[in-house]
N, C-alpha and C positions, 0 to 999 in steps of 0.2 A: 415406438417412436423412432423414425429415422436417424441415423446417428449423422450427427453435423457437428461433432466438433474436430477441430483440426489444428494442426500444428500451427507455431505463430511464433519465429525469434530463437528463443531459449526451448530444448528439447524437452527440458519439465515443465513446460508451464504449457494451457491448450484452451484455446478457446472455441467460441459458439461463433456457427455463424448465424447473426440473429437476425440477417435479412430472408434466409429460408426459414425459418421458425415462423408456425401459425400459432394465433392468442392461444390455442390448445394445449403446443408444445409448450409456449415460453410458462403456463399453469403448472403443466407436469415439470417442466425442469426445477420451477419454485418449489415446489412440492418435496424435492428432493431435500431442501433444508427446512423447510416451514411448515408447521401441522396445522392444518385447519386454516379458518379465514380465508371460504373459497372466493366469496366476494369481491375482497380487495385484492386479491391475485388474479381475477377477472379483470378488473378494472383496470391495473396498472398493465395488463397485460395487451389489452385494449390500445392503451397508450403509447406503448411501444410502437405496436404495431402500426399504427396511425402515424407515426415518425416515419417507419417504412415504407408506408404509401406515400407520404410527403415530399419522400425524396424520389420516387418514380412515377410521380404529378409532371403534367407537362409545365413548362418553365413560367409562362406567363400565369398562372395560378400560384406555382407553389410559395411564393411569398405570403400568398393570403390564406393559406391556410394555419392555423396556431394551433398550439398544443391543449390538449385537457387537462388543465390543473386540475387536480384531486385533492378532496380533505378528506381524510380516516380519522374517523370518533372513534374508539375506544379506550379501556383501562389501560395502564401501564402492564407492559410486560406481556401482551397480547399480540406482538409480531410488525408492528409499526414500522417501528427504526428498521426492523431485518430487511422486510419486504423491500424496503426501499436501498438498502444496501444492497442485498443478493441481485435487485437489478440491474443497480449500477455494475456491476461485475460482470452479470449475463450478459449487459452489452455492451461491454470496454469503453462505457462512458466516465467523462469526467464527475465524480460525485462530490459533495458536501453536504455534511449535517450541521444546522445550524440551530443553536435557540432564540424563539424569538425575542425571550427575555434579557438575551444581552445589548441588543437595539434600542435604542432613546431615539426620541424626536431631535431631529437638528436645533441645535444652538446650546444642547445639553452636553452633559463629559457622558460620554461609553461611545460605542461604537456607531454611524452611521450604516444604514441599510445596504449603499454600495460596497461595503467592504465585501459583502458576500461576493459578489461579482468579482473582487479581485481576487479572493481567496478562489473561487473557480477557475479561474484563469488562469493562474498559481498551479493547482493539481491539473490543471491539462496539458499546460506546459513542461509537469513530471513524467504527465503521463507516457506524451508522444516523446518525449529527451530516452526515455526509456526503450518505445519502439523502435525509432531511429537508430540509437545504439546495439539492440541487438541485431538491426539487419549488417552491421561493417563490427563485429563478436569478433566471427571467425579471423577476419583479416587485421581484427586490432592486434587480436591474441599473438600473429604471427609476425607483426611491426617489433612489438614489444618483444617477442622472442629473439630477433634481429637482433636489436638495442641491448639485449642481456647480453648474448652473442658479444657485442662490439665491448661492453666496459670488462666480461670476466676474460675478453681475448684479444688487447688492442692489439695494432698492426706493428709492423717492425719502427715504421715511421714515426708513431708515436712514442712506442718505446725510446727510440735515440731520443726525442723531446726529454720525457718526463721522466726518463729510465725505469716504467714498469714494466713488468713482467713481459716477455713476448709468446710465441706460441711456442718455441722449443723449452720454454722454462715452464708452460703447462703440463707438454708432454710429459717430461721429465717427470714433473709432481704426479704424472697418473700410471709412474713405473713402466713407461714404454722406453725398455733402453734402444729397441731400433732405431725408434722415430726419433728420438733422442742423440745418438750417435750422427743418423742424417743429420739432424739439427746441429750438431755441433759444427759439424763437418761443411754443416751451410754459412754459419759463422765464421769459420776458419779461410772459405773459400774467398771470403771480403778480402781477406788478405794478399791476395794473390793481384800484381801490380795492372795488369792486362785490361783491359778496357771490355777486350772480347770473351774474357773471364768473366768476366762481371754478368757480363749478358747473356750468357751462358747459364750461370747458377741461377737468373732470375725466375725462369721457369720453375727449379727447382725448390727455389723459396716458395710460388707463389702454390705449388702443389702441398708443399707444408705445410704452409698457413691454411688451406681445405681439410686438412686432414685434420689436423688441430680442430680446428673449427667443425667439423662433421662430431669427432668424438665430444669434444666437449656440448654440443646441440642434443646430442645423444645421453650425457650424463643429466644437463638440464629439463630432457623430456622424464625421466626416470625419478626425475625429482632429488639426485642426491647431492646438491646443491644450496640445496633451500637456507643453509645456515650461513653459506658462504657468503660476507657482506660484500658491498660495490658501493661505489663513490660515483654520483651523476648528477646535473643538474636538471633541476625541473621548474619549469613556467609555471608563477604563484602569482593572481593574483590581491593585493591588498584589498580590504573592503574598510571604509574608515567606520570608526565607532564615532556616531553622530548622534543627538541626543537635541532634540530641539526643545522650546518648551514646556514645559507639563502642565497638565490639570484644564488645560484647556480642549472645547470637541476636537474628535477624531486625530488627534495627535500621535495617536498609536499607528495610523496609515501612514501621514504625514513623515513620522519619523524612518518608516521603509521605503518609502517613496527617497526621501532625501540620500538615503543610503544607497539604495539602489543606483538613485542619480552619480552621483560624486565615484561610486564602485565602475559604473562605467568608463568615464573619463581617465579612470589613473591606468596608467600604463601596465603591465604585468610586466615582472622582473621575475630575473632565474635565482633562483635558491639551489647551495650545494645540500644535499641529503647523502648521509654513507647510511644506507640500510641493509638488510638482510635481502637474499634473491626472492625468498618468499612477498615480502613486503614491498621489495621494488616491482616485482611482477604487475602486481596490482595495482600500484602507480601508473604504471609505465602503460598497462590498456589500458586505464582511463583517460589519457595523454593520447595514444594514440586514437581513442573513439572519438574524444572530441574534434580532433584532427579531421576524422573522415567527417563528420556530420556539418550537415551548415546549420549556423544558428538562425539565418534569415527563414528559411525553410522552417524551421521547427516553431517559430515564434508564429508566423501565418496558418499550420496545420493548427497550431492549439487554439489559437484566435477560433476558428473554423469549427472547430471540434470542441469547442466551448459554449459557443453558438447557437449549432447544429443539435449537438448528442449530451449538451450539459445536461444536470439532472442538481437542482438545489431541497432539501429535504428540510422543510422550517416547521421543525420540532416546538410544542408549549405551544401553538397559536392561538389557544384557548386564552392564556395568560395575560395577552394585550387584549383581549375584551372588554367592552364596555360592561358595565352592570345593567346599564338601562336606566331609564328616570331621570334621563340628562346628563350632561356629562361635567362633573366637578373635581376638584383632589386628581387622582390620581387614573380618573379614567381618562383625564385630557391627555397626559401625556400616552396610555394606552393607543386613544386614538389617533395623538400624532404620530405615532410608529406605522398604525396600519397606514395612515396616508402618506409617510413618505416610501412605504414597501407598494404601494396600489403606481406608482411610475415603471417601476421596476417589473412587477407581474405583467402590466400591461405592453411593456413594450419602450425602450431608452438605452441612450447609449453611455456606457462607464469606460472612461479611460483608464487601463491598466497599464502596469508595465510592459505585457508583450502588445499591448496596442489597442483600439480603440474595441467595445464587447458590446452589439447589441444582443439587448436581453429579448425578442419580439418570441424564438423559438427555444428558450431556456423551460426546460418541464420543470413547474412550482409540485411538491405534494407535501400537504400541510398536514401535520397530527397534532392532535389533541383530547383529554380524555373527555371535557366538558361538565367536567362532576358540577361548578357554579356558574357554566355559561354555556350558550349555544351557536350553534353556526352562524344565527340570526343574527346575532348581536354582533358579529363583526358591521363594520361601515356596510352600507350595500352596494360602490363600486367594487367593494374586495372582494362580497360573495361571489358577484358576475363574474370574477376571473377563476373561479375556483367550478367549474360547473358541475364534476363529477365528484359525489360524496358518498363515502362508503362506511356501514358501521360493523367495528371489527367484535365479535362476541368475545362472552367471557371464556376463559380454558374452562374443557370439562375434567372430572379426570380421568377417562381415557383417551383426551389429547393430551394429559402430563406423560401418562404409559409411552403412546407414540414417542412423543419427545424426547424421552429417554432413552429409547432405543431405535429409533427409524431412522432419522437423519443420517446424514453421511457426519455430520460433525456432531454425533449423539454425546450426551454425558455419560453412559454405559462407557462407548468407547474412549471418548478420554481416558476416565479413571483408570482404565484396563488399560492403554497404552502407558498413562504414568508409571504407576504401578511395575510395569512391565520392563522398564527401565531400571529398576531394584532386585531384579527376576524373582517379583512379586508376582504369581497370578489371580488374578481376579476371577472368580467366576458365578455371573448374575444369572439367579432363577426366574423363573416366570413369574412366581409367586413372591418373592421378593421385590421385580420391579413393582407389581401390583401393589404390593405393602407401599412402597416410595411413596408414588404417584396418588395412595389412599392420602398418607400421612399430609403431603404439600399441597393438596385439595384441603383438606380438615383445615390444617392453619390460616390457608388464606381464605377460608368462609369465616372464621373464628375473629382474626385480625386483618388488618390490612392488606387488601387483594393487591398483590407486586403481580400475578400471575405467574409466566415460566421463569420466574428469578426466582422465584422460592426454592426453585427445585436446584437450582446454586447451593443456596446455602442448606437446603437438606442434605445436598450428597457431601458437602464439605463436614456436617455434626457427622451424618455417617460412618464416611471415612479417615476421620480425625485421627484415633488411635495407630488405626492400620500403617496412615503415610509417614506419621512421627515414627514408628518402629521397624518399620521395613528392612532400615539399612541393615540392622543388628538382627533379626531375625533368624532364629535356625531353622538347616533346609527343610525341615518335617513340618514345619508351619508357615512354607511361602507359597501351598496354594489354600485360597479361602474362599468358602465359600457363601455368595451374599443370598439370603435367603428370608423368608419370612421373619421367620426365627432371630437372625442376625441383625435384622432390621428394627420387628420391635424391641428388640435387649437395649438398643442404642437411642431410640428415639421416643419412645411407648410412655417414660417418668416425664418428662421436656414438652411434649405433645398435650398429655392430659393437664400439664399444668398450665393454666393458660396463662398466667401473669409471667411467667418463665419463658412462656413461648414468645412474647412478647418483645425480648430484648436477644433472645439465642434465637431463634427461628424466622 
C-alpha cells in the first residue's frame, strides 16, 4: 500500500491522508488494529469514502447527497466500538460514543438526544483548538522564551523601579568576574557628572544587557534553570459555579449552557503566580498560543468540521427497542427516544455553544447485539435512516491468536512493554499464545461470550504473580518464559472449574 501518511503540527504524532486512501487501503489500514470482521470494515470503509466523493461533487448536488448510516449486530466484544473509533482517528474526525440508554423522551429527567450534538461540537472544537495551536508551537515556544528572558533579567529601568536584580548582578551570580567588573564599571560610570558621559556609556550598557541576556537564553536552553522560581502575572479567566435547578429534564445542558454564558461576559483579570521556570514555561506557551490563534476562526472550522467530518457512534440501540405486540410500560418511553433521535439522524439544526450544528451530513453508526430484539423492531422511519447493516461474527479462536499478537497495540506486547519497565523480560511461545487463545475460547463457549475482553482478563489471571513480583525479583529470574507449560500451571485448575470460572474468568 502506498504510504500516505504525513507530518501534521507536533513531530510525533502523524496522520493519514484519507482523501488519497481507497475503501481497499482505509480495510488494510483497519486491519492493522482489528482481527477479522471483513464486513463491517467494508462497509465503514465505504462510508468514508463516500464523504470523499461528497466533497469533490460539484456544488449544486453536493448538499443532496447524505451519508450511509450503518447498524453492526453483533455480540459484545467482537470489534464494534473499535471499528468505529479506529475511524474516527484514520480520519481526524470529530468522534463520540454514546449509549443510547442514557436518552429519555423529552419531558422526562436524563439527558435529551441533542446533547449529543453538543457534546460533538464540544470535541471538534478540542479538536481543531489543538490543530491551530500546533501550527504558532514553534513561535509560542519562542514568545514565552522572550518573557522568561524578561522576568529572570529585567532591564536597568525596572530595576531603579523595584530594585531587582539587573543584568550585572546575573552576571556576577554566574561567576563572570569580566562581565562583572565591566558591569560594575558601567554602574560607576553613572557617576560621572557629564551629560556626554552618560551618552557615552549607554552603548556600553545596552551591549551588557545582550550579553547578559545571550548567556542567560543560553542557560534557559540547557534547561539549568528549571528550579529557579519567577514572579509574573498571568490572564485568568473566572468561570462562575452556577447550579440551576435540579431534578428537572435536561438541566445537566442547561446548567453548562448558563455557565458557559455568564464565563463569557466576566471580564479576565491578572493573577500574580511566583512559580518555578519549569512550570512558568508551560504557562506562559499556552498564553502565548492563545494569543496567536483566533477564536472566531477556530469556533467556525469546528462548526464545519462537526458538520462535515462528525462521526456519532450510538452504542446499545438494541436497548430502546420495542418488544412488539404494541407498545405499553416501558416500550413507550423506548419509542419516544427513537422518535425524538429520528429528527436528528434525518437532518436538524442544534444550537451549541460554538454555534448553530446541522446534523444533515453527521455519520450515525449504530450497534447492538440484538440477543431480544431486531433491526425491525426499531420505528420504521429510523430503519430508513440507517440503510447499511452489517453482521459482525463471533471471534474464532484463531482470531483470539491474531489478537494477541498481530495488532500494533497486541496484549503480547503490552505485557512485554510493562514488564519491561521492571527489566522484566517477557518471552511468549507460539505454543503458549496458542494455550491463551485455546483457554479464552473454552471460557467464553462455557460462559458468557464478552468475546476479545476475555482475553483481558485471561492475560491479567496469567500474569498476576509475575507483575506483583517483578520489583523484588532476582536478576536470574527476570527473564521468563511464557509457554504452554507456564500457561496451563496458571490457568488449567480455574478453567476446568467452571463455577470458578465464572466469577475469576
Amino acid at each position: 500500500m502506498t504510504n500516505l501518511i504525513t507530518k501534521d503540527g507536533d513531530a510525533d504524532q502523524q496522520r493519514i491522508d484519507i482523501d488519497k486512501l481507497s475503501p481497499r487501503e482505509i480495510v488494510a489500514e483497519l486491519d492493522r488494529y482489528i482481527v477479522g470482521q471483513a464486513a463491517a470494515k467494508r462497509a465503514v470503509a465505504l462510508a468514508v469514502r463516500n464523504r470523499v466523493r461528497r466533497r469533490l461533487a460539484p456544488e449544486d448536488i453536493r448538499d443532496e447527497i447524505y451519508p450511509k448510516n450503518i447498524i453492526m449486530i453483533g455480540p459484545t466484544g467482537c470489534g464494534k466500538t473499535e471499528i468505529a473509533r479506529r475511524l474516527a482517528k484514520l480520519t481526524g474526525a470529530p468522534f463520540i460514543k454514546v449509549e443510547a440508554t442514557k436518552y429519555t423522551e423529552v419531558g422526562y429527567v436524563g439527558r435529551d438526544v441533542e446533547s449529543m450534538i453538543r457534546d460533538l461540537a464540544g470535541v471538534s472544537l478540542n479538536l481543531v483548538r489543538k490543530e491551530f495551536r500546533a501550527r504558532v508551537e514553534d513561535q509560542a515556544r519562542k514568545n514565552a522564551r522572550e518573557r522568561l528572558l524578561d522576568l529572570l533579567l529585567p532591564s536597568s529601568q525596572s530595576k531603579a523601579a523595584d530594585n531587582t536584580p539587573g543584568p550585572q548582578d546575573f552576571l556576577r551570580s554566574f561567576g563572570l568576574s569580566n562581565l562583572g567588573a565591566q558591569a560594575q564599571a558601567g554602574l560607576n560610570a553613572d557617576a560621572q557628572p557629564a551629560a556626554e558621559t552618560a551618552a557615552d556609556a549607554r552603548p556600553e550598557e545596552d551591549e551588557r544587557r545582550n550579553r547578559a541576556r545571550q548567556l542567560m537564553g543560553e542557560k534557559l536552553d540547557r534547561l539549568e534553570l528549571e528550579d529557579r522560581e519567577v514572579e509574573f502575572e498571568s490572564q485568568a479567566q473566572q468561570t462562575p459555579m452556577v447550579q440551576v435547578l435540579s431534578g428537572g429534564p435536561n438541566l445537566e445542558d442547561l446548567d453548562m449552557q448558563v455557565q458557559n454564558m455568564l464565563g463569557d461576559l466576566l471580564p479576565r483579570r491578572s493573577r500574580r503566580r511566583r512559580l518555578s521556570v519549569a512550570d512558568a514555561r508551560k504557562l506562559l506557551i499556552d498564553e502565548e498560543a492563545e494569543r496567536l490563534v483566533d477564536p472566531e476562526k477556530i469556533q467556525i472550522e469546528a462548526v464545519r468540521r462537526a458538520e462535515q467530518m462528525g462521526v456519532i457512534f450510538v452504542d446499545e440501540i438494541d436497548k430502546i427497542c420495542g418488544r412488539g405486540g404494541g407498545a405499553s410500560g416501558p416500550d413507550v418511553s423506548r419509542e419516544g427516544v427513537q422518535r425524538d433521535l429520528l429528527p436528528i439522524v434525518e437532518g436538524a439544526t442544534v444550537n451549541t455553544r460554538q454555534g448553530a450544528v446541522r446534523t444533515d451530513h453527521i455519520l450515525f453508526i449504530a450497534a447492538g447485539a440484538f440477543h431480544s430484539a431486531k433491526p425491525s423492531d426499531l420505528i420504521p422511519e429510523l430503519q430508513g435512516r440507517f440503510p447499511i447493516r452489517v453482521e459482525l461474527e463471533k471471534l474464532t479462536e484463531s482470531e483470539f491468536r491474531q489478537i494477541l499478537t498481530g495488532p500494533q497495540n497486541s496484549l503480547v506486547r503490552q505485557a512485554t512493554a510493562l514488564l519491561a519497565t521492571e527489566n522484566v523480560q517477557l518471552d511468549f511461545t507460539d505454543d503458549g499464545v496458542d494455550e491463551i487463545a485455546k483457554f479464552a475460547f473454552r471460557v467464553n463457549e462455557r460462559t458468557e461470550n464478552i468475546g476479545a475482553r476475555r482475553l483481558h482478563t485471561i492475560m491479567e489471571r496469567l500474569l498476576e504473580d509475575v507483575s506483583f513480583d517483578a520489583p523484588e525479583l532476582p536478576p536470574d529470574q527476570r527473564s521468563i518464559r511464557v509457554d504452554r507449560d507456564f500457561v496451563q500451571t496458571r490457568l488449567k485448575e480455574i478453567v476446568e472449574d467452571h463455577d470458578l470460572s465464572r466469577y475469576i474468568l
